[in-house]
N, C-alpha and C positions, 0 to 999 in steps of 0.2 A: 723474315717477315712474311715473305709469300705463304712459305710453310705453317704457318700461323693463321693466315687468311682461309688457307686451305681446309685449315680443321676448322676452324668456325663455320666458313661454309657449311661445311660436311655438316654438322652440328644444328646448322638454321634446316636444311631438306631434312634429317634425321628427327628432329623436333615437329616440323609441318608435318608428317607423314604420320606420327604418332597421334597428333589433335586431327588430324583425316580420318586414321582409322576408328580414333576413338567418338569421333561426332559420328561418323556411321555406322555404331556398333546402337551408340545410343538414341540414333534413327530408327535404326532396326526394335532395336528396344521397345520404342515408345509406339512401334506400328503395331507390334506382337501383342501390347499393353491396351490396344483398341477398344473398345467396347462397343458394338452393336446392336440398334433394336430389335428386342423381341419379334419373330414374326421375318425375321433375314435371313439369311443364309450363315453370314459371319456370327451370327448369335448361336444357333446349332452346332456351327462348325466350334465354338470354344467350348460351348455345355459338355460335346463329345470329347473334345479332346482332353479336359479336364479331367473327366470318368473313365476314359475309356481309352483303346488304341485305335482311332478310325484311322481308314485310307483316302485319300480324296481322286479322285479323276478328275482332270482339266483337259481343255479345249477354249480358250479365248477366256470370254465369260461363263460357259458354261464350265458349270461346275454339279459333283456328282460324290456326298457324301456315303463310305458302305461300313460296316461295321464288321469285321469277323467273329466279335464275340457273340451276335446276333446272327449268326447263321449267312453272313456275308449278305447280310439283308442291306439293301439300298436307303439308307432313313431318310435321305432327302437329296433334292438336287435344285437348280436354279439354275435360268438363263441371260441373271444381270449381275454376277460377278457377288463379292464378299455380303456387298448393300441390298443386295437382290431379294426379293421373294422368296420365303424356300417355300416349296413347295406340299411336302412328307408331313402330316402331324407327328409331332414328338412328344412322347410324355414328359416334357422336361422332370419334373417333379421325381418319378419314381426310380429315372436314371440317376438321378443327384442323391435319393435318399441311398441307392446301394442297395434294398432290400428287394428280397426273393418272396413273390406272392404263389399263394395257393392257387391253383387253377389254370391261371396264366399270369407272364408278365406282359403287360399290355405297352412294349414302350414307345409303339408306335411303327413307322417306318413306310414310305412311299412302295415298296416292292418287296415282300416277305415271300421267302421257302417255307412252305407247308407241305403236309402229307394227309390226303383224304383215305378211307371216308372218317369221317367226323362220328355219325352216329350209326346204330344197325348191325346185326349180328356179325360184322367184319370190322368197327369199328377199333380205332387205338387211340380212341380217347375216353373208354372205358374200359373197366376190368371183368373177368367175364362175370357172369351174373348180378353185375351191376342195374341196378334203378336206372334208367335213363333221367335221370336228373341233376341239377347243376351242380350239386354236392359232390356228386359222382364224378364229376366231369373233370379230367385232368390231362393238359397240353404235354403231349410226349419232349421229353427235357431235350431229343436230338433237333426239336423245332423249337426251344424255347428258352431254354439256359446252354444250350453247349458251345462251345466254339467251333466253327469252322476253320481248317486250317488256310491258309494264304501257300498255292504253292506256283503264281507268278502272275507279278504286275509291272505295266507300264504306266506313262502319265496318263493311256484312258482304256485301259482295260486291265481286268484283275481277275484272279480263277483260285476255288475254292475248294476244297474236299473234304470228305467226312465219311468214318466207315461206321453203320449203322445197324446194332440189332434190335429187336424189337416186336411184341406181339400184338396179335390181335382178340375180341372178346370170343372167337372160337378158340381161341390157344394154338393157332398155328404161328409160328413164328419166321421172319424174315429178317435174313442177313442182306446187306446190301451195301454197296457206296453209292456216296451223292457227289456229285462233280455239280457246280456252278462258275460261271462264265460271263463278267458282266462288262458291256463293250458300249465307250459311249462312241457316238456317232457322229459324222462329222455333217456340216450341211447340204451338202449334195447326197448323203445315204436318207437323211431324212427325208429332203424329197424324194426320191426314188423309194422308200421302203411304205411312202404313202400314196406315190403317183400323184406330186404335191405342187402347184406351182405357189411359191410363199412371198406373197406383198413384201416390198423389199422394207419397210415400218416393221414388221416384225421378226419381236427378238426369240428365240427357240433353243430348244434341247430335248435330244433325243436319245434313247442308248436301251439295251435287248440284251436280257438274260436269257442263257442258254442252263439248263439243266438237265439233268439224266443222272438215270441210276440203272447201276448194274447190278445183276442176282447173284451175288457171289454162294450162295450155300447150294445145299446139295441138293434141293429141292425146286422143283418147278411152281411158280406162283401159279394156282388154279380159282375157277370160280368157285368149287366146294370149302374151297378152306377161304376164301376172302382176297382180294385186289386191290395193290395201293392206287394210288393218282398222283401226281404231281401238280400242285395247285397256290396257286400266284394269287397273292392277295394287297394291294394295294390302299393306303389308308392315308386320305387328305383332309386339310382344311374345312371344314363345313362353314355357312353361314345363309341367312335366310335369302341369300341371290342366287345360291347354289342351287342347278338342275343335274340327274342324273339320266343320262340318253343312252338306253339301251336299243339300238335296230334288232329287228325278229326278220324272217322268211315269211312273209304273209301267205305265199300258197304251199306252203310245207305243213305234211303231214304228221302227227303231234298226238299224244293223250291230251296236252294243257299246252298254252299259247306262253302263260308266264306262271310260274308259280309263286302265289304271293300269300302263303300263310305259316311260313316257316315259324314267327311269333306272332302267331294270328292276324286273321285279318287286316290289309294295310288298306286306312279307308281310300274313300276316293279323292277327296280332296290333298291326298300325299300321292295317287298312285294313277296315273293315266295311262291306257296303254290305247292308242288308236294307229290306223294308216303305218303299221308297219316299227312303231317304236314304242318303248316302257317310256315312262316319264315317273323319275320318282323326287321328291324331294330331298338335297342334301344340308339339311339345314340342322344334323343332330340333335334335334329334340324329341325323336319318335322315336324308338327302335321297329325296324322292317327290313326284311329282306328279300330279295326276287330273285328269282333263276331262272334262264330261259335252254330248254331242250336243244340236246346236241341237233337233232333234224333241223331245226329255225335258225340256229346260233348265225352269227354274220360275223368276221373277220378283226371289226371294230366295236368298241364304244368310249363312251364319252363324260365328261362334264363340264358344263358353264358357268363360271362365275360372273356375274353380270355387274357384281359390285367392284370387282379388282380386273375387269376385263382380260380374264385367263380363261384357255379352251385346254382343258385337258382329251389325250387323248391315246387306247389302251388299244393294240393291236394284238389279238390272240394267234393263235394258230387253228385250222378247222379242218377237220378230218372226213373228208365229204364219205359216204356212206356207213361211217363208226356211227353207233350209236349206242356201246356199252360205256358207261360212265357210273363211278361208284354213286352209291344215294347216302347223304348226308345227314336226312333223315332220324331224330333219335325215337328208334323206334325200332320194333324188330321188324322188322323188312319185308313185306309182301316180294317185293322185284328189288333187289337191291343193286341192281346195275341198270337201273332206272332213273339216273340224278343229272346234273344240271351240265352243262359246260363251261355257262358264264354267269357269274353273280351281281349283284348290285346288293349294298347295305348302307342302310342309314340308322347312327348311334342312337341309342336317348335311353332315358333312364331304367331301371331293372324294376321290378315291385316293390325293392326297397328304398324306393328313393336313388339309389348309387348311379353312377354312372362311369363306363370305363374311359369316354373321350370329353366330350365329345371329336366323333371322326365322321363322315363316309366314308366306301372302299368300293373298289372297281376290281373284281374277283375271277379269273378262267382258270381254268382245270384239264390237264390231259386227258386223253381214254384213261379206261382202267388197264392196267398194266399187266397181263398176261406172261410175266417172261420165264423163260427158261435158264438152267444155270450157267451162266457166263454170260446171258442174253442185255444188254443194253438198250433204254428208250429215252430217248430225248424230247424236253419241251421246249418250245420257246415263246418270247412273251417280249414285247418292246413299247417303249412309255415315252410320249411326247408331250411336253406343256409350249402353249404359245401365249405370247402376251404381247397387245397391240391395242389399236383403236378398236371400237368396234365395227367399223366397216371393215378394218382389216381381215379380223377373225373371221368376218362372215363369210369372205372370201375362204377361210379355210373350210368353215364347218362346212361348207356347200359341198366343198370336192371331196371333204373326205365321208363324213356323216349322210350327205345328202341332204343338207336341211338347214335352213337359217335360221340365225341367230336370231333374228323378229320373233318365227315361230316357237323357236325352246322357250321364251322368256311371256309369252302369250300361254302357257300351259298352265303355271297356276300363279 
């Protein structure tokens, strides 16, 4: 009889253990099964994962979507977990169609690897005796369809590589590898990589790409045949609360303070630049873009949303007395290492009505790269968003930007 008890027992634990595991299988189930509003975190985080193989980086809430098939580009991140804000605009649309467009694929991303210059007798985004025109114009596939390899990650850092040839519109060509490096940050490197004291109300996320290439071919990169750059381009959210805060060096010497005609004239009512900073509109209905000279560049810039009470905010690297930098320019070149070190752009429609985003973007770029063979240069580039009251932010934009929140939202 005992013996009988015995396996029944056995029989009642053996049974519970089975409807345990199986109610938490279909727990799991039903969480993975989630669905997320557009405009989240957890909404990106499934569009990718559907299409695609992302990696994620965590730290608490924050969280930090990258993609390797995108050139280990950063698409988006967030500081309030699955429900969060993300941050990156994403083409949902042309991810989910699958299809490979002409020119470029535009699929978005909070923090993209580029390679300058863009336009100009050393450009590699034209072929040589090309028209500088949009026909012509074609994003090199090692920036825009190829994969980056994954060759090591943790839960918040991950490293990428890529070996790359490739010419330019004089027909010198360059072999190289690309190493990228993306590290998210914990809360004491943020403050410390801002010199930040951060209102304990707000929520944050912080994390710095490290990138370099190395000149593997037999040749020394010179000014006569053409100079890459390594250039970071950042693409967010627009909306009509959207400011873009670029600081200048007000007593640094310059041909031009900002340059603002890359697509003609950006009027004044989109484009302020007084007392030491650009003010441009990010509200995606314009197309404009700014560049301010490596002499004046300053360490940071920024943007405000005053409608989602988000400060973003883009720490460059600044190379105090460098002032060769490729020109972007399409055009054949008077000074072609005469170009910008940090960018600002705001989306809007082309002549034909089309339109790629709408986006803004927050853009800095290395020197031009001089290297010799086996020669190695490194950029780096670190990306902060905050979200908080706005007395909170103010407190931030003041230490880091130098300039309150009153005033950004007083400009236009």
């Amino acid at each position: 009889m005992r013996k009988h008890f015995n396996l029944y027992f056995s029989g009642l634990i053996l049974f519970s253990l089975i409807i345990s595991c199986t109610s938490t299988q279909n727990s799991k189930q039903k969480e993975t099964m989630k669905t997320y509003e557009k405009g989240t975190y957890g909404y990106d985080l499934q569009l990718l994962q559907k299409h695609k193989k992302p990696l994620e980086l965590k730290r608490g809430d924050a969280r930090l979507l990258i993609s390797p098939e995108y050139q280990g580009r950063v698409m988006t991140s967030t500081a309030k977990g699955d429900t969060g804000k993300s941050y990156g605009w994403i083409n949902h649309d042309l991810i989910a169609s699958g299809e490979k467009k002409q020119h470029i694929n535009a699929v978005g991303g909070e923090e993209r690897f580029w390679l300058g210059p863009e336009g100009g007798q050393f450009s590699i985004y034209f072929k040589p005796g090309a028209k500088f025109e949009f026909e012509n114009w074609q994003t090199p596939a090692c920036i825009d369809t190829d994969t980056f390899n994954l060759v090591n990650a943790t839960d918040t850092v991950a490293e990428f590589a890529r070996k790359v040839k490739i010419s330019n519109y004089s027909n010198f060509t360059f072999d190289f590898n690309v190493n990228r490096k993306i590290s998210l940050f914990n809360n004491y490197q943020i403050k410390s990589e801002l010199s930040l004291v951060v209102p304990e109300g707000v929520k944050s996320i912080g994390y710095q790409t490290e990138n370099s290439l190395t000149n593997t071919g037999a040749e020394a990169w010179k000014k006569e045949t053409g100079l890459l750059s390594i250039w970071l381009l950042g693409m967010f959210i627009p909306s009509d609360k959207v400011t873009l805060v670029i600081p200048y060096k007000k007593e640094a010497v310059s041909d031009y303070i900002v340059k603002d005609d890359y697509f003609g004239k950006i009027p004044a009512d989109r484009l302020v630049v007084k007392d030491g900073f650009a003010f441009l509109k990010g509200d995606g209905k314009q197309r404009g873009k700014i560049g301010i000279p490596p002499q004046r560049v300053m360490p940071v810039i920024g943007s405000y949303d005053a409608a989602n009470k988000m400060l973003t905010i883009v720490k460059c690297q600044v190379f105090e007395g460098v002032t060769d930098y490729v020109n972007s320019a399409w055009e054949l070149q008077q000074f072609p290492f005469k170009g910008d070190a940090v960018n600002a752009y705001n989306d809007g429609p082309v002549a034909d009505g089309s339109q790629m985003g709408p986006f803004y973007e927050l853009e800095s770029s290395s020197p031009a790269l001089a290297l010799k063979p086996g020669e190695k240069a490194t950029y780096k580039q670190s990306t902060f968003h905050f979200e908080g009251t706005e007395e909170e932010l103010n407190a931030v934009c003041q230490q880091v930007l130098g300039i309150s929140i009153e005033e950004i939202k007083a400009v236009f």
